[in-house]
C-alpha positions in Angstrom: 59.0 -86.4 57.2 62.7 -86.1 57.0 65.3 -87.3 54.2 67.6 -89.3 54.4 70.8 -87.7 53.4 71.7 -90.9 51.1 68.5 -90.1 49.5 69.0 -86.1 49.4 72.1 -87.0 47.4 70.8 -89.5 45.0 68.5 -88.1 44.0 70.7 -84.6 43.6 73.3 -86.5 41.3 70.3 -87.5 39.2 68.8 -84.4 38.7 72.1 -82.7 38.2 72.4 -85.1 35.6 69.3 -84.1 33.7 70.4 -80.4 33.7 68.1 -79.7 36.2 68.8 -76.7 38.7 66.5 -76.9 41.2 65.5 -80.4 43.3 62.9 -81.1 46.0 64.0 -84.4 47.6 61.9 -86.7 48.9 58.0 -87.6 47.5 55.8 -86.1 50.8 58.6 -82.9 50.3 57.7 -82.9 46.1 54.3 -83.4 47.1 53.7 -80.2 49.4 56.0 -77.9 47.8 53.6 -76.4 45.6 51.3 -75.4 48.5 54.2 -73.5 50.9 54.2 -70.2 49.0 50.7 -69.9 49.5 49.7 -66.5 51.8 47.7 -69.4 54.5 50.9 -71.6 54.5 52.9 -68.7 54.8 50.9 -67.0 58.0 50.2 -70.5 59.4 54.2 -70.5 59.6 54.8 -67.4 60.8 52.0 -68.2 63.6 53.7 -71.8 64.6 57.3 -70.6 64.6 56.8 -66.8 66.6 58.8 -65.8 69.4 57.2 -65.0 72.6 
C-alpha cells in the first residue's frame, strides 16, 4: 500500500500546480481517506497500534 516517492512527488508538483493545498498521493490512499476520520477507524487504530 505504499508510494512511491517518484509518485508522492509527481503527483505533488501537479497539484501544487492547480493551486491545490492539500494532496493524498496514491489511488488506494485517495480512496480510503474519506473513511479514517471516522470514530470505528479511529478506535480500530488506537486498538492496533497500543502499547502493552
Amino acid at each position: 500500500m505504499w508510494v512511491n516517492p517518484e509518485q508522492v512527488v509527481l503527483e505533488t508538483e501537479v497539484a501544487s500546480l492547480k493551486g491545490k493545498s492539500e494532496i493524498v498521493p496514491g489511488r488506494v490512499y485517495k480512496a480510503v481517506e474519506p473513511f479514517l476520520n471516522l470514530k470505528i477507524a479511529t478506535k480500530i487504530w488506537k486498538m492496533i497500534t497500543k502499547r502493552n
